[in-house]
Structure formats: structure tokens, C-alpha cells
N, C-alpha and C positions, 0 to 999 in steps of 0.2 A: 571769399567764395563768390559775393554778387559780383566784385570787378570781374574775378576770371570767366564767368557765367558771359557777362557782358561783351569781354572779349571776343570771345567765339558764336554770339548769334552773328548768324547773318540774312541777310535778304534780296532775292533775286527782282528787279525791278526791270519788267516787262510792259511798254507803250509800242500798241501796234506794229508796226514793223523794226520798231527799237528794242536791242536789244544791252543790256549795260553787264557786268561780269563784276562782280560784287567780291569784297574779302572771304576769303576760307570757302568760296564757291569749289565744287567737285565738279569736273568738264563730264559732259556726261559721255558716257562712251561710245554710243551712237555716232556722236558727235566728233569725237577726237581718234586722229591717227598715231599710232606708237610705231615709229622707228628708231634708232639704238646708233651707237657707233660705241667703239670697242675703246676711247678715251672719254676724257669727262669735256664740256662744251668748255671751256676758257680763253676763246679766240673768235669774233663774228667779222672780220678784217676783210672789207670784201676784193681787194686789192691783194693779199696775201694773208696767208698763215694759217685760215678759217678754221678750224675744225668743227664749224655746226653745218650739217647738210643742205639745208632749203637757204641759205644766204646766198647763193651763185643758183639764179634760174627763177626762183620764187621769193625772191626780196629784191635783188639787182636783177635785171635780165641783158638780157644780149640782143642784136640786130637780130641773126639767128641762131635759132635754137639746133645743134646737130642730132640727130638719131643717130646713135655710133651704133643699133643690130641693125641697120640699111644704109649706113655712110650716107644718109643724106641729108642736106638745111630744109631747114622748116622757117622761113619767113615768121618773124615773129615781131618786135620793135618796128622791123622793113615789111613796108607791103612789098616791096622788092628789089634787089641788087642785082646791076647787070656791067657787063662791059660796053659803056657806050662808045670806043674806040679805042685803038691798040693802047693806050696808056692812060684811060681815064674812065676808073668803077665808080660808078652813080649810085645812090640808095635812098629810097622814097620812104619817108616814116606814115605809120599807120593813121588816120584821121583817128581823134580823140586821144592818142596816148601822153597818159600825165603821171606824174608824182602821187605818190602817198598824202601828202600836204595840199593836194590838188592843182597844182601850178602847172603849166603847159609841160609837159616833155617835149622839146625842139632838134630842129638839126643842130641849132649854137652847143645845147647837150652832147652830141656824136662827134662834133668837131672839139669840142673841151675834152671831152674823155680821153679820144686818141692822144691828144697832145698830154694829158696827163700822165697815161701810164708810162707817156715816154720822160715825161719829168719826176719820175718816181726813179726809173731806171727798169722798170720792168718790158719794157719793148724797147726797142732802137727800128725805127721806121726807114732811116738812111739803107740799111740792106737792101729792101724794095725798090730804093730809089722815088721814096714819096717824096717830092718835093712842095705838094699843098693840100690842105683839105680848105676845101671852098664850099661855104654855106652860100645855096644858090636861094630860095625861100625857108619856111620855118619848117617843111619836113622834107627838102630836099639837100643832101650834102655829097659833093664830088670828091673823091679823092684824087688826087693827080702826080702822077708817076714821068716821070725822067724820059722811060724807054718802057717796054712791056715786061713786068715781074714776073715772080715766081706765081702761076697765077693758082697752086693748089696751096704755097704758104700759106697764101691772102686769105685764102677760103678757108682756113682753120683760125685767121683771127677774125673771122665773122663770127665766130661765137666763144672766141675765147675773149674777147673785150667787153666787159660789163659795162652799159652806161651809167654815167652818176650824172650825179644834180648839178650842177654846175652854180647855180645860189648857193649851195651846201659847202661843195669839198674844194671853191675856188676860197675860201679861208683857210684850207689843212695845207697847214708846211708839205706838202709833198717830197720834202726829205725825211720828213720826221714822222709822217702817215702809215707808213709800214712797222712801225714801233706802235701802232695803236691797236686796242683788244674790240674797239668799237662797243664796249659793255660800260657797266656802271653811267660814270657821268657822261661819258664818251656814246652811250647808245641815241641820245641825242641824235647823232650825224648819221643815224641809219634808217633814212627816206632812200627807199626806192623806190620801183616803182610797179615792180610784182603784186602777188594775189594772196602775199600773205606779207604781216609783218612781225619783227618777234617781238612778243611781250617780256619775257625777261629769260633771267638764265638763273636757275637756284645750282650752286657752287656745289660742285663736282656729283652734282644729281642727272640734270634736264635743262633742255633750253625747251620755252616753250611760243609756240606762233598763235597768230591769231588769224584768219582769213581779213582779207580785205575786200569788202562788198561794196566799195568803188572805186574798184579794178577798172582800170580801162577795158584788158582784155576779156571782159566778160561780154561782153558783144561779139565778139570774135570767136571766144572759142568754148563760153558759156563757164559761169560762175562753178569754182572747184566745190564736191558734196562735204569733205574733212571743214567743219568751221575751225579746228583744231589741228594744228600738225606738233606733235610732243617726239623730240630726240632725249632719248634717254641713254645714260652712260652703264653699259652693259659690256663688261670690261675680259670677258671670257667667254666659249662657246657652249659651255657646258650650263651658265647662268643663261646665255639665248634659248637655248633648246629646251630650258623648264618654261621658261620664257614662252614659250611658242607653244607648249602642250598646254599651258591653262590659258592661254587665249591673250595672255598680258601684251604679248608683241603681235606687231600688223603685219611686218618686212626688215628685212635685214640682209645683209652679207655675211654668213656665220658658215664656219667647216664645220656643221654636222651630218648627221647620217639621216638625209633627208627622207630613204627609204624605212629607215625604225621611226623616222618621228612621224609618216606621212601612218602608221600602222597605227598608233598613239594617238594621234589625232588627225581625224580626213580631213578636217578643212587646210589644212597645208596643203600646198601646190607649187611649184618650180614652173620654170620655162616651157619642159617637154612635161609632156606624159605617159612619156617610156626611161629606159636609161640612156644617158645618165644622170637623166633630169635636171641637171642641173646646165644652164646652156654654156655650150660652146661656141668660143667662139676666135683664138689665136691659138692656129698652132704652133707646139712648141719641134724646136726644129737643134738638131746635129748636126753643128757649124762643124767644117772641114778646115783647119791651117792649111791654107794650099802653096803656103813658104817654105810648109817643111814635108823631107822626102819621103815617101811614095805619095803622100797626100797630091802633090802637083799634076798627076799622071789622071785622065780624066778614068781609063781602062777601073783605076783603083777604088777610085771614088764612085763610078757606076757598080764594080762588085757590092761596095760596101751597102750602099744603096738598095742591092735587092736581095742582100741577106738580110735587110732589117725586115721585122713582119710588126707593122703595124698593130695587127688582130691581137696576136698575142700578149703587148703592151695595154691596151686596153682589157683584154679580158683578166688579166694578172693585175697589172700595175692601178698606175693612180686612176680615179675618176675622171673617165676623157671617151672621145668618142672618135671616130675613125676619123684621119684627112685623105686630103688628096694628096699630089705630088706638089703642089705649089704653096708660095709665104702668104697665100690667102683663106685668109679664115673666112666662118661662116658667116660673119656681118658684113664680109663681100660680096654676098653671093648676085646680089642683081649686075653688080662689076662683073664679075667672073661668069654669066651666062651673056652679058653683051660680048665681052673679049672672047668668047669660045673657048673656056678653060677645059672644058671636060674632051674636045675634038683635040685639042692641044696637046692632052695630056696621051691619048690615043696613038697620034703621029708621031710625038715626038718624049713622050716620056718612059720609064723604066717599069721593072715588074718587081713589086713587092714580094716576099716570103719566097722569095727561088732561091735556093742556097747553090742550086747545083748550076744553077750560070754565074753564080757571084765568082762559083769558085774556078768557071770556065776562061769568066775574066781575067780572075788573078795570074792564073797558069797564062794566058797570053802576055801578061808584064810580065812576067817572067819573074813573078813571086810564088816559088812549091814550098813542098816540104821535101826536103831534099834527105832527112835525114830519119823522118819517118814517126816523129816525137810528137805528132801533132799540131807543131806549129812552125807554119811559113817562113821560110827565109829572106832576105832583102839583103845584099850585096855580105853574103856570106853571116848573118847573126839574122837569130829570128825574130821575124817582125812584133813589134813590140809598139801599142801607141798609149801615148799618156791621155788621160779623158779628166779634164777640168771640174769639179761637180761642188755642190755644194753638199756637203755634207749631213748638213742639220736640217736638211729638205726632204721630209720623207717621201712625201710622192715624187722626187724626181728622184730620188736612189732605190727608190722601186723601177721607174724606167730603165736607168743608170744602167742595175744588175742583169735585164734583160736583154736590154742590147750587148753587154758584152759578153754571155750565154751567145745571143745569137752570130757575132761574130767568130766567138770562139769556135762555133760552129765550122765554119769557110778556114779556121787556121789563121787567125788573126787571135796574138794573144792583146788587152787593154788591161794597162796599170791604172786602175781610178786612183785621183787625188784627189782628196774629200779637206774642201774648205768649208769658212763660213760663206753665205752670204756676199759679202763686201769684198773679201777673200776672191772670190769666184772670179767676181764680173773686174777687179783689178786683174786677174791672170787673163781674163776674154781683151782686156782692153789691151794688152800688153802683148798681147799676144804669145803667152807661154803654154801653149799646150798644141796636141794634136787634134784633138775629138773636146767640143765643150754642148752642152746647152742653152738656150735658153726662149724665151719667147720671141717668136717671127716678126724682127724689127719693133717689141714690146709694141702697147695698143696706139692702132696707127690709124686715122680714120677712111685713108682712100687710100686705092692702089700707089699711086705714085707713090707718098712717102714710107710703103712697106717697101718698094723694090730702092726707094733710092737711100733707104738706110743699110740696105743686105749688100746691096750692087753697087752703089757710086765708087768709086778710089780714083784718084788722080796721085796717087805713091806718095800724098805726102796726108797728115793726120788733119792737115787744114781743111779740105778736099777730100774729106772720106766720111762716107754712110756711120751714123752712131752704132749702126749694128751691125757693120762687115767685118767682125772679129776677126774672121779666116784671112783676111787680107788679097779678099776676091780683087781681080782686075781684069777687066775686059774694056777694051777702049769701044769695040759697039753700043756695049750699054751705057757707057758715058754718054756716048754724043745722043741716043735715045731719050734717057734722063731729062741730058740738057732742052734738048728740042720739046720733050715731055710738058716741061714745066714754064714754057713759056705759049703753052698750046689751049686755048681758051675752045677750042672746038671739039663737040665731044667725040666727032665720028673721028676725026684725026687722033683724038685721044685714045682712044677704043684699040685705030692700029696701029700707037705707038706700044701701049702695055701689051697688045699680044706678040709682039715684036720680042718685048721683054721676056713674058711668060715662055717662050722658045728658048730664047738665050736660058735661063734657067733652066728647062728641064734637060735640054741639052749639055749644059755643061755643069751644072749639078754640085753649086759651090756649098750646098748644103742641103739634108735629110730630113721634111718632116717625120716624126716620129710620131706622136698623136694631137686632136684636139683638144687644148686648156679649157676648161670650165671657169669660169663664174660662179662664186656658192651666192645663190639666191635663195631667200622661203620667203613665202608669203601667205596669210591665214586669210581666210577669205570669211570667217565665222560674222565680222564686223562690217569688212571691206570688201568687193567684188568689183573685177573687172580686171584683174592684176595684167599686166602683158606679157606675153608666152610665146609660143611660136609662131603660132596661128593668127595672132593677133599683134605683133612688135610695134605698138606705136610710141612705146616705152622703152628705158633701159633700164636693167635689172645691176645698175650701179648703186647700193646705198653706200658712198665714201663722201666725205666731205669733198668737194672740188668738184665734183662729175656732175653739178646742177646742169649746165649747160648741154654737157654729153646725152642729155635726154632721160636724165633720172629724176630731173623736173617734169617732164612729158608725163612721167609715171605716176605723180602725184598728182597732177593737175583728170587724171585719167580713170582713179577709181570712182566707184559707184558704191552707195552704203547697202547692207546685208542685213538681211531680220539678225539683230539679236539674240543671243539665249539669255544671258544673263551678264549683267555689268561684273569683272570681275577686278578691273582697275581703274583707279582715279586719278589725279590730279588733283593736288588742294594748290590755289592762287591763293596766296596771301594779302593780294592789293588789287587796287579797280585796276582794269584794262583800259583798253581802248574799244570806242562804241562803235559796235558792229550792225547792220540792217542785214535784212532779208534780201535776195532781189532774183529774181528767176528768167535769165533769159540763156539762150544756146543758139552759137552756130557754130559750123562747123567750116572749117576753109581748109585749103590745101592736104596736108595728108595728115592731118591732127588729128584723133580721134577722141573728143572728150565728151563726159557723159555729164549732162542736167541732173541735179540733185533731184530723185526720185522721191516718189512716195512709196516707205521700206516696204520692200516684200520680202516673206522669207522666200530663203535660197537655199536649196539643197544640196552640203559639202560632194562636193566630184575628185571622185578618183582619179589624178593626176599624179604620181609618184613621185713638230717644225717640218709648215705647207712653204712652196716659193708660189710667188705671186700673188692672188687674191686675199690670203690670210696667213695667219699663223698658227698648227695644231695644236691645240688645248687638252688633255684629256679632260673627261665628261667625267664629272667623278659621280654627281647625283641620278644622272639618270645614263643608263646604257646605251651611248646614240654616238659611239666612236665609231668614224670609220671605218671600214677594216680590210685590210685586205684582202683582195677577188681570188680566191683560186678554183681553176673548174677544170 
């Protein structure tokens, strides 16, 4: 009994602004952030594979940071990247940024990295036409290009490039470094050079971090208030959702019914604070085969187009909110009010919920009903389209049934064919169907690569948009594209995509249908500050891989909340790593992060099988399915 007794005292050892994290210590909850993901932690690979969240953004970081709810960089490693002439991107690294270890972070770091991921196999730089990266001083490094690239690619691997150490990982076989879990004995090699680093991972429980309080970027963008970030392995949404009512979870990605849990508990809060609270942000869209016949005929495609009614799909079907007529979602919008989407859509776009011109159209192809049955003829048999779906997708075989209600409307009858999953997006690829869905060019951060995955085709699969299923072609928006993406100027940019945005609505190679949400909650009982609409300095991605997309922004962003009562812990089994005090903020470019306060209470605010975001779960313990809308 004395051994076991002995076992388990422990003792918290506090020296002025030292602090030390003792055996079988409890993280106080004040203190620690609880986020979840829906596997258990067994992979911190910061190169591939990761499934722990904060390792991409808040352990490795990037030149910059993206905000994908505003498509824009956020200088972060770079005080700034620019084109200092048609074939040669410059980037200044920040003064003071270093290592975990404390060793200089240099430009020889940014020029090693690039060259690494290419010696992993995970980028190939030759497409670009990079033919040098030249270390000009230690935070200057030029990259240097052939001829003028893809200049919007480029700008998605500014933040999808983690920097590493280049002391560290110029020892890891880089054939053999993608086989590594980065844990156990291996956690060794994971110095970065982020504001947290992980202390361990207890086996298919938690990975859990520790703040770093000599962070470079605490100067810059002020020391994060979590001295704690805890992922825990929260494997279903019906375990999130009890999760969230007693206060155990901070934030998450979870399909529940955020309006019965926000009733359960007000400190929950989403994006908006209206419906459908949860944010939107790609719509999903009813690609058109325009290889096969009537689909080809623009006349058909505009009927089809404004018998769809939007309204009705949202207020019946899945959790989504209205769009417009174009592949831009809502984290275009600053895009989409420079280009003039909404004049655009005025001059030159279609009328939703009008069945009675859809079907003025059809009569002008010279598709009736000739026999009086209800449904339309097309070269003597009545018109008949096949619609690609997945099956096991409830919220989108809720849209599914409505659209083909609503066609069936105009005398268009649709055979749905209900795949898996995997099923689906092989018939999309393949192009086997007439009518499919799916998300507008999936999450895409800027204009250009939402229109040049919908739009690109040169007739051959080498030369075609990942997501022009319908097998659009138009040789205008080729050479637009082309011209597009070799266009480093924004005004010129600006009237290439409205060029674009025309060609779309005019020719109409495909329907959004509604706004796709993101399932966010976030409890504000502990944490405050969460990002929402009002406030998007964050991204409401909790996925492993989306650090850089700006769901590090979101950690680095909250502010701590009075308390009621601790109602979970963390036991640490072994010493940590010694952590300090240290209080400083500022703020640069459009970053918005909050200095660790002194707690005040905060008063909870009223703010109110899935494809995409999640997978449906039923709720077995608590009643928080979501259900669906009829009104």
C-alpha cells in the first residue's frame, strides 16, 4: 500500500515565472483546450499521413498562413512574398524566427524544405518550371522560374509547404520519412517551430500539446491563451454531442443538431446566429453531361436551370443556405464583389423557381408532351435522364428527391441511380450519367481553380478540370484560364474571371443547387472568442491537415472565459516540457489574436450517411439527430 500510495503523490513545482508539469498532474481546465477528431491520434507525420490536428500550423508552420472563409495569405514565416519580375518570387523571412530548440530558422530552412518535399515525391517543382531556389541572405530566398508560372498554383503552395529544420530532417532518408508515425522514439524529430509542441500521445485516447512560451511569433502576433491544446479520440457524433452538453468539448466538426444542443446548452455557438448556423460555404452544384443528347442544347439546360428552386431544397432538404447562380461559394465573397458577381448574375444569368419558362424553353427544342402522359418527348420516347447519386448520402438524396419532383414538374421524367460513395464520383469521372452532383470544383481556395476545374477541357483527360465531369468545352474559357493563370495582376485578374463568371452563366454547364455547410460547434463556457461570421479571422475546419487552411488562425485566436466548474481533466503520466509565462501582443496584417487575459466572466450568447464534411451517426444517448425540415 505505502509503494502504491507513493506512486501517485505528486507535486506541482512553481519558480517565478517557471513553470514544470509534474507526474499524474491534472491540466487545469481553465487552462486546456479540448478538440476531438473522429479517429484515435496514431500518425504526427508532418510531411503525410498526420491524423493529429495542431501538427500542420501550430507545430510546423508555413511561409503563409491561408484563411480559406476570405481566400486570402496571411504572411506568417514571410514578412512578405512578392513577384520581383516575370519569373522570379522573392520571400523575406520574419526577424527572430527560430526553432523549438532555439536555433536560427533561415532562408538555407525554405530552400531545404522545397527541395525536400520534392525528394519525398510529394511535389514535382519541374511543372512550374522552377529551375532554382537561391538563398540570397539568411531570411531572404528567391525562387527562380524558367518563364512566368501558374501564378495561382504557386500561391497555394505558399501554404501548403511546411518548413522543417533542416539540422533535423537532413538525416531522415526521405524515401523512407513517409513510413514514419513521428511518435514514440521517432517523436524526437518533431522540432518545429510553432506555438505549441506535443507532449505525447496516450494510445488511441489523446494527443496532447503544450504551448511554447518561446515562440518567435509571440511578438508578432501575441502569445496563444490555451497553455494546453488536448485532441481527443471522439469516434461518433452522438458521443460529441454529450461531449458538448457537459462542457467536456471546446470545438469540433461533428453532424449534430446544433439547434437542440444550442437549447441544452447556450454556451454553443456556430458560425451564424441564424440558420443554418452552421457556415456555408461551397455550393454544391448539378453537373450537366453535355456529350449526351438533349443535355448539349443550351435551350435545355437553361429550362432545367430555372425549374430548379433553390428555396425549396433548403427549406425541405439538407442543412444549407441559399446560392447564387455561380461555382462561388461564400468564402469568395470579397472575390465575387471585386469581379461584380451579383451585376453579372443580373445581365446575364437565369430565374430560379419558374417552371413556367422552363417549360416555354423546352417547347421551343422542341421537347412536348406529345402524348399527354406527363412526360416530354425527345425524338419520339419520352425524355428520361439518369442522375448519378450516392446513395448512402442522406443529405444529398434529400436534394436528389427534390430536384427530380421539381423537374418532374416541367415533364422531365429522372431515373436516380444510388451508388456508394466511391461508386458515384467513378460514374462522375467516367462520365456515365446524365444529371450527377457534387461540390463546386470541391474546397478550392481562389477563383481561378474553382472555374479551371469546372471549365478547363482541351478533349483530352490530360487537359481537363478535376471537376468538369459534364465534359464542358468551350475554347473562350480555355484561353481565359490560360491567360488567367499566368496573370500576376489583380485588376487584370478581376477582368479575366468576370469574363469567366459570363461564360458560365451564359452557357450554364452546370446548376447550383444549394449552399454546403461545414458542421462546426464551438462552447464558449471555457473559451471565447470562437470565429463566426462577423468576425472570420479563423477557419471552422477541425480535420487533421487544415492547420494551414486557417484552423490554426482559430487556435491561435481564442480568449479564455470565466469558468463554472472544471468538469474534465487530463492526467500526464511523466514531466513535460518547461514552459514560462511571457505577455506580449501585436497585431500585423489581418490576424486578429487575443493576449491572454485576466478571466472575466462571459455571459453564454444566443447564437443558434452525410457526403462531405462528415458521416451520420445516429445519436443514440441524447436526442440531437438531425432531422428533417418540412414546412
Amino acid at each position: 500500500m505505502k509503494k502504491y500510495l507513493a506512486t501517485v503523490l505528486v507535486a506541482a513545482l512553481v519558480l517565478s515565472n517557471l513553470g514544470v508539469v509534474l507526474a499524474a498532474e491534472e491540466l487545469p481546465r481553465e487552462e486546456t483546450l479540448y478538440t476531438a477528431n473522429s479517429s484515435p491520434p496514431t500518425n504526427a507525420n508532418p510531411l503525410q499521413g498526420s491524423n493529429i490536428i495542431p501538427i500542420a500550423g501550430l507545430v510546423f508552420e508555413p511561409l503563409f498562413m491561408l484563411n480559406f472563409m476570405k481566400t486570402e495569405l496571411i504572411p506568417w514565416l514571410a514578412d512578405y512574398g512578392k513577384w520581383v519580375n516575370n519569373n522570379v518570387f522573392e520571400v523575406k523571412l520574419r526577424e527572430g524566427t527560430k526553432w523549438q530548440d532555439g536555433k536560427s530558422l533561415t532562408a538555407n530552412d525554405v530552400k531545404f524544405s522545397f527541395e525536400y518535399y520534392e525528394k519525398v515525391g510529394l511535389k514535382d517543382w519541374s511543372r512550374y518550371g522552377l529551375t532554382e531556389i537561391k538563398v540570397v541572405d539568411d531570411r531572404t530566398v528567391q525562387f527562380v522560374f524558367s518563364g512566368t508560372p501558374n501564378v495561382w498554383a504557386w500561391r497555394n503552395e505558399l501554404y501548403s509547404v511546411l518548413i522543417l529544420p533542416e539540422h533535423i530532417f537532413k538525416d531522415l532518408d526521405p524515401q523512407q520519412v513517409t513510413q514514419m508515425t513521428f511518435l514514440g522514439a521517432e517523436q524526437k524529430y518533431l522540432v518545429g517551430s510553432g506555438a505549441y509542441k506535443l507532449y505525447k500521445v496516450v494510445e488511441q485516447q489523446k494527443a496532447i500539446f503544450v504551448r511554447n512560451d518561446d515562440w518567435w511569433g509571440a511578438k508578432y502576433f501575441g502569445l496563444p491563451s490555451p497553455k494546453y491544446i488536448v485532441q481527443l479520440y471522439v469516434g461518433s457524433n452522438d458521443q460529441a454531442a454529450n461531449m458538448f452538453l457537459k462542457g467536456d468539448l471546446d470545438v469540433g466538426t461533428y453532424y449534430v443538431d446544433i439547434v437542440e444542443l444550442k437549447k441544452q446548452n447556450p454556451y454553443i455557438v456556430s458560425w451564424l446566429d441564424r440558420p443554418p448556423y452552421f457556415p456555408p460555404v461551397v455550393p454544391v452544384i448539378m453537373y450537366f453531361n453535355v456529350k449526351h443528347k438533349p443535355l448539349d442544347n443550351l435551350l435545355v439546360r437553361k429550362a432545367i436551370a430555372e425549374a430548379i428552386c433553390p428555396s425549396q431544397i433548403v427549406k425541405q432538404g439538407p442543412i444549407s443556405d441559399l446560392p447564387d447562380q455561380t461555382p462561388l461559394g461564400n468564402v469568395m465573397k470579397p472575390w465575387k464583389e471585386k469581379i461584380g458577381v451579383s451585376q453579372l448574375i443580373e445581365k446575364y444569368g437565369w430565374k430560379y423557381c419558374n417552371p413556367s419558362e422552363a417549360a416555354e424553353l423546352l417547347d421551343q427544342a422542341g421537347i412536348k408532351d406529345i402524348d399527354g402522359d406527363g412526360i416530354r418527348e425527345y425524338n419520339g420516347q419520352d425524355l428520361v435522364l439518369t442522375f448519378a447519386a450516392c446513395g448512402v448520402c442522406s443529405d444529398w438524396m434529400q436534394a436528389v428527391e427534390i430536384v427530380v419532383n421539381q423537374l418532374k414538374a416541367v415533364g422531365i421524367k429522372v431515373d436516380v441511380k444510388k451508388y456508394d460513395w466511391g461508386t458515384m464520383v467513378s460514374k462522375q469521372q467516367a462520365g456515365e450519367f446524365d444529371l450527377t452532383m457534387h461540390w463546386a470544383g470541391t474546397f478550392k481556395p481562389d477563383p481561378y481553380s474553382v472555374y479551371y476545374d469546372l471549365l478547363y477541357y482541351y478533349k483530352s483527360d490530360q487537359e481537363k478540370g478535376g471537376a468538369n465531369f459534364g465534359n464542358y468545352y468551350n475554347s473562350k474559357a480555355n484561353e481565359l484560364l490560360d491567360e488567367l493563370a499566368k496573370t500576376p495582376d489583380e485588376a487584370k485578374q478581376v477582368q479575366l474571371l468576370a469574363e469567366l463568371t459570363k461564360i458560365w452563366l451564359q452557357d450554364i454547364p452546370a446548376v447550383p443547387l444549394y449552399m454546403g455547410t461545414l458542421f462546426y460547434e464551438a462552447n464558449t463556457q471555457y473559451w471565447a472568442n470562437w470565429p463566426n461570421e462577423d468576425n472570420p479571422y479563423g477557419v471552422p475546419i477541425f480535420w487533421p491537415g487544415f492547420g494551414t487552411w486557417g484552423t490554426a488562425l482559430a487556435f491561435l485566436g481564442v480568449r479564455p472565459a470565466k469558468a463554472v466548474s472544471p468538469t474534465t481533466s487530463t492526467v500526464i503520466q511523466e514531466k513535460t516540457e518547461t514552459v514560462t509565462q511571457e505577455k506580449t501582443k501585436t497585431v500585423v496584417q489581418t490576424v486578429t489574436v487575443t493576449q491572454t487575459p485576466t478571466e472575466t466572466a462571459t455571459s453564454p450568447t444566443e447564437t443558434e450517411g452525410i457526403c462531405g464534411p462528415a458521416i451520420l451517426v445516429g445519436l443514440a444517448v441524447v436526442p440531437l439527430l438531425l432531422r428533417r425540415r418540412r414546412r
